[in-house]
C-alpha positions as a printed NumPy array, in Angstrom:
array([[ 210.924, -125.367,  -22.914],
       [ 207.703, -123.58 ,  -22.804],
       [ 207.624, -119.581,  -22.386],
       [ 205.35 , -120.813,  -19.421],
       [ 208.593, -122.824,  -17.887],
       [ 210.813, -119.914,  -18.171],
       [ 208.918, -117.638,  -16.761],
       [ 208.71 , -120.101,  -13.439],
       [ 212.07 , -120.767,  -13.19 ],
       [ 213.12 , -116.821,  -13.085],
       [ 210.983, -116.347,  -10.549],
       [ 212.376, -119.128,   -8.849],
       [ 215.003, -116.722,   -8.518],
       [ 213.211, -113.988,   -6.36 ],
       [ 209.453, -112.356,   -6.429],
       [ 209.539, -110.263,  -10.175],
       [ 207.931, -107.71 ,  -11.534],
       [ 206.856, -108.537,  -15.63 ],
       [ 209.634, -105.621,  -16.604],
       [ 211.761, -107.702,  -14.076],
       [ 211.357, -110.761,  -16.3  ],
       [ 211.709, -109.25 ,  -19.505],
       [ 215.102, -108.295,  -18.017],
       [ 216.559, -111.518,  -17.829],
       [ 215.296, -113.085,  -20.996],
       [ 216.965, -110.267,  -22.994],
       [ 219.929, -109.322,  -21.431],
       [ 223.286, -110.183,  -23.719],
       [ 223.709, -113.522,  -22.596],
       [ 220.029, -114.603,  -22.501],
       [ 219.981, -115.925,  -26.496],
       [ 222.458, -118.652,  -25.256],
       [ 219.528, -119.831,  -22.845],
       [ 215.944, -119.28 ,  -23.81 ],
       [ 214.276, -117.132,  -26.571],
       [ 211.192, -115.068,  -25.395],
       [ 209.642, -111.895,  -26.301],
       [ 208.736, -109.212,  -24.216],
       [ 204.765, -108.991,  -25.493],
       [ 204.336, -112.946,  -24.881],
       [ 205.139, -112.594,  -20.866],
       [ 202.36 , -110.779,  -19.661],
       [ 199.462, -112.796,  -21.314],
       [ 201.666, -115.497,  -19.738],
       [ 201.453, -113.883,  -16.249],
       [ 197.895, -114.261,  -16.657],
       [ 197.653, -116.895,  -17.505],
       [ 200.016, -118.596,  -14.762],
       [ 198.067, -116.472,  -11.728],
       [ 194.607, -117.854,  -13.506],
       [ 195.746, -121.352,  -12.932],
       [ 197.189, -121.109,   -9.194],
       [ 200.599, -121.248,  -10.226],
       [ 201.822, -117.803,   -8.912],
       [ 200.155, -114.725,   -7.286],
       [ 200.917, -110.625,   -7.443],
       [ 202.505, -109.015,   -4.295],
       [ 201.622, -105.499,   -4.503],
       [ 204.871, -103.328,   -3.304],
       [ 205.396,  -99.455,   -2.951],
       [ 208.447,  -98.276,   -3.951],
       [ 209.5  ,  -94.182,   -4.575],
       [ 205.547,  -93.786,   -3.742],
       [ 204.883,  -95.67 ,   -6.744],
       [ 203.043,  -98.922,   -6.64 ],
       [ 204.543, -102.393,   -8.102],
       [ 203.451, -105.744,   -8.938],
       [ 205.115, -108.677,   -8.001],
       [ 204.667, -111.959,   -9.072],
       [ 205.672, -115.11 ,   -6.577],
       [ 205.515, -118.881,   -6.812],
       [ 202.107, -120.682,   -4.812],
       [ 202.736, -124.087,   -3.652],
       [ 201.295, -125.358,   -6.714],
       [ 203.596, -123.234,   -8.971],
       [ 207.053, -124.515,   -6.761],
       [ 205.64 , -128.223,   -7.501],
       [ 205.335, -127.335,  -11.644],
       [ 208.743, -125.841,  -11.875],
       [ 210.38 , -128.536,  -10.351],
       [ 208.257, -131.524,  -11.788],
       [ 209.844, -129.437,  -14.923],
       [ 213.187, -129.506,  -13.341],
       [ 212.741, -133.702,  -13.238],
       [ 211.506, -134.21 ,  -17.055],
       [ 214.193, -134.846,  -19.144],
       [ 215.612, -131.312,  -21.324],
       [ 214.274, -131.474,  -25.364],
       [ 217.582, -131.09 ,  -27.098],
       [ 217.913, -127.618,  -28.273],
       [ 216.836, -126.592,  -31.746],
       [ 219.125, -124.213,  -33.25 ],
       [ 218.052, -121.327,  -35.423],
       [ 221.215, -119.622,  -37.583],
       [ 220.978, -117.854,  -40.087],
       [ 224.879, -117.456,  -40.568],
       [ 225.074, -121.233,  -41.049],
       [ 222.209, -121.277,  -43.048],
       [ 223.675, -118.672,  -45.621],
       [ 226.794, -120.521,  -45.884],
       [ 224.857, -124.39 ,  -46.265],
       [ 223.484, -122.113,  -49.832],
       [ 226.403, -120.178,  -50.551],
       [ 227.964, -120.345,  -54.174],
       [ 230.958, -119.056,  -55.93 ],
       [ 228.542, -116.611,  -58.463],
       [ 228.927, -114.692,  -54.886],
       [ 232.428, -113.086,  -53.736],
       [ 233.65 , -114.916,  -50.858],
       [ 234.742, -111.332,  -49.725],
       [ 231.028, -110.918,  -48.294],
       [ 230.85 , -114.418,  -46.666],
       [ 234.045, -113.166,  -44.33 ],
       [ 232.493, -110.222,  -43.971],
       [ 229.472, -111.853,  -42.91 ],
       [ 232.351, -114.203,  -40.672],
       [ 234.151, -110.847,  -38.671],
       [ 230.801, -109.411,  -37.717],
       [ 230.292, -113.053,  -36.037],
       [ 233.018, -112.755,  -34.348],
       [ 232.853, -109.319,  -33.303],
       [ 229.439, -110.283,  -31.351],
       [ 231.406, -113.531,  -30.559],
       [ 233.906, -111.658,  -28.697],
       [ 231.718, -109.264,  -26.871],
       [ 229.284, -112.33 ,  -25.578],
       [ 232.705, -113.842,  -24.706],
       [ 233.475, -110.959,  -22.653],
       [ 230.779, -110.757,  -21.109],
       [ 229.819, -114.307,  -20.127],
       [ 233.291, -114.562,  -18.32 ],
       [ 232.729, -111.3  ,  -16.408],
       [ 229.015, -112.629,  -15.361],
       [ 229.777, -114.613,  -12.35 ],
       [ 231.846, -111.741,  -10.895],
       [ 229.857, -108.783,  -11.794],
       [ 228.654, -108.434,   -8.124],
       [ 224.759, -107.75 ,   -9.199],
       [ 223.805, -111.338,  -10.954],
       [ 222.47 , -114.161,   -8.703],
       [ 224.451, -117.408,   -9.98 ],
       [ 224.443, -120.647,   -8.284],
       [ 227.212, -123.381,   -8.018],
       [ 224.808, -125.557,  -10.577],
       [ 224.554, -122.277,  -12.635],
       [ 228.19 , -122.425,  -13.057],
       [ 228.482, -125.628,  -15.018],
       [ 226.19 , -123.962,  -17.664],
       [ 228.23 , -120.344,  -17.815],
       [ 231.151, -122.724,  -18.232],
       [ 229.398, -124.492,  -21.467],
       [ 228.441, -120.857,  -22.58 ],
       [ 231.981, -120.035,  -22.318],
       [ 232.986, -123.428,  -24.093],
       [ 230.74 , -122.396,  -26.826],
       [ 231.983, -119.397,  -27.627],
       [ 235.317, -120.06 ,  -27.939],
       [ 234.741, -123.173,  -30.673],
       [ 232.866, -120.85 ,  -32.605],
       [ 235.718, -118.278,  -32.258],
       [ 237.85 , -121.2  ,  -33.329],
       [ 235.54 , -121.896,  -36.086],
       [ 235.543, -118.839,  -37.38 ],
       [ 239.103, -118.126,  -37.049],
       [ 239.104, -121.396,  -39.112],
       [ 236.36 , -120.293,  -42.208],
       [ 238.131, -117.07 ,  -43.312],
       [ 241.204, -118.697,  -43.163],
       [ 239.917, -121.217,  -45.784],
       [ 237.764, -119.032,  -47.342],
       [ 240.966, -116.377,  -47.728],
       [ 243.191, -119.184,  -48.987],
       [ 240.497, -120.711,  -51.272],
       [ 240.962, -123.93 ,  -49.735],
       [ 237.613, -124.956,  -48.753],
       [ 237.277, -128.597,  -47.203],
       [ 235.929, -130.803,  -50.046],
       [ 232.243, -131.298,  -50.105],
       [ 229.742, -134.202,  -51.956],
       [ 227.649, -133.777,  -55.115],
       [ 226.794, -136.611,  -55.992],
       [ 224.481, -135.012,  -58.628],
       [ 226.316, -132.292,  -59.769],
       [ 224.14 , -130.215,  -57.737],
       [ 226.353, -127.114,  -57.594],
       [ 226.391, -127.253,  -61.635],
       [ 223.009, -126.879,  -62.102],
       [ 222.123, -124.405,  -59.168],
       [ 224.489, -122.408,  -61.255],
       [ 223.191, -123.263,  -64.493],
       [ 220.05 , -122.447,  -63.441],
       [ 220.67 , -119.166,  -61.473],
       [ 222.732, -118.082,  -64.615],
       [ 219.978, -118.84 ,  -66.886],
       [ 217.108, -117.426,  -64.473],
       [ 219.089, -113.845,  -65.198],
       [ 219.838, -113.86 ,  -68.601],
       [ 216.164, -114.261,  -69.425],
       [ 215.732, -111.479,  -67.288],
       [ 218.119, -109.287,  -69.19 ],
       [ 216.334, -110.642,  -72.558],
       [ 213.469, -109.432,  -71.384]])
């Protein structure tokens, strides 16, 4: 999903201002959807309004003038030729599992569940959130909508169950058994070991 495609389908939504935009890409629950930040959208405004896709409403509001950005013809027919295509599956960037893929036992385990509680703190709070969404009285959710706050919700509570599940093992010391076929985790050690002894010796 382009930054391009995102930007159409919020203002599918309603006409938007940019700082409108940038409002629903980063509000709490907007990581669970799309990743954009706020510098890329306007150069992307341009850019869509240079190629016919949408056009500016100007709008007074306060005595203070707005712009607005609405779909043209062309720019309905994009967004849902998008809606058609079949959805890239999603590519997932985490840098909790990717600590824990190169975690080893030369570091306490006490930090990983650290690491683990302030998950689940932000865990929690999305939770929270994401349940109170579709009856917050301000947020513009459609019946289709629904089926993906219910996989948000879905989501949140495996990883809460995940968690749960890590420092549990992680507090017990009974990690599920891996494979090293190579005696990887040996010579990772060996090596790390090795790496700061020679620094010492230095």
């Amino acid at each position: 999903m382009s930054i391009e495609q995102s930007i159409l389908a919020i203002l599918s939504f309603w006409p938007s201002t940019g700082y409108d935009i940038n409002s629903e890409v980063e509000h709490k629950a907007a990581g669970l959807y799309w990743g954009m930040s706020y510098g890329s959208i306007y150069p992307k405004l341009k850019k869509l309004e240079e190629e016919g896709f949408i056009y500016p409403i100007e709008q007074e509001e306060k005595g203070r003038k707005k712009k607005l950005y609405e779909l043209t013809p062309k720019g309905w027919e994009e967004f849902e030729n998008w809606l058609r295509l079949p959805p890239a599956y999603p590519k997932v960037k985490d840098e909790l599992l990717m600590k824990m893929s190169t975690w080893h036992e030369d570091i306490e385990s006490s930090i990983l569940i650290g690491h683990l509680l302030k998950r689940k703190e932000t865990t929690e709070d999305l939770l929270e959130f994401v349940k109170g969404w579709p009856t917050n009285g301000i947020s513009y959710i459609s019946n289709f909508g629904m089926l993906s706050i219910r996989y948000a919700e879905i989501r949140l509570e495996a990883e809460l169950k995940w968690i749960e599940e890590s420092i549990n093992a992680l507090e017990k010391n009974q990690l599920p058994k891996g494979q090293d076929p190579n005696k990887n985790t040996e010579k990772l050690l060996a090596r790390r070991r090795e790496a700061i002894q020679d620094e010492k010796g230095k």
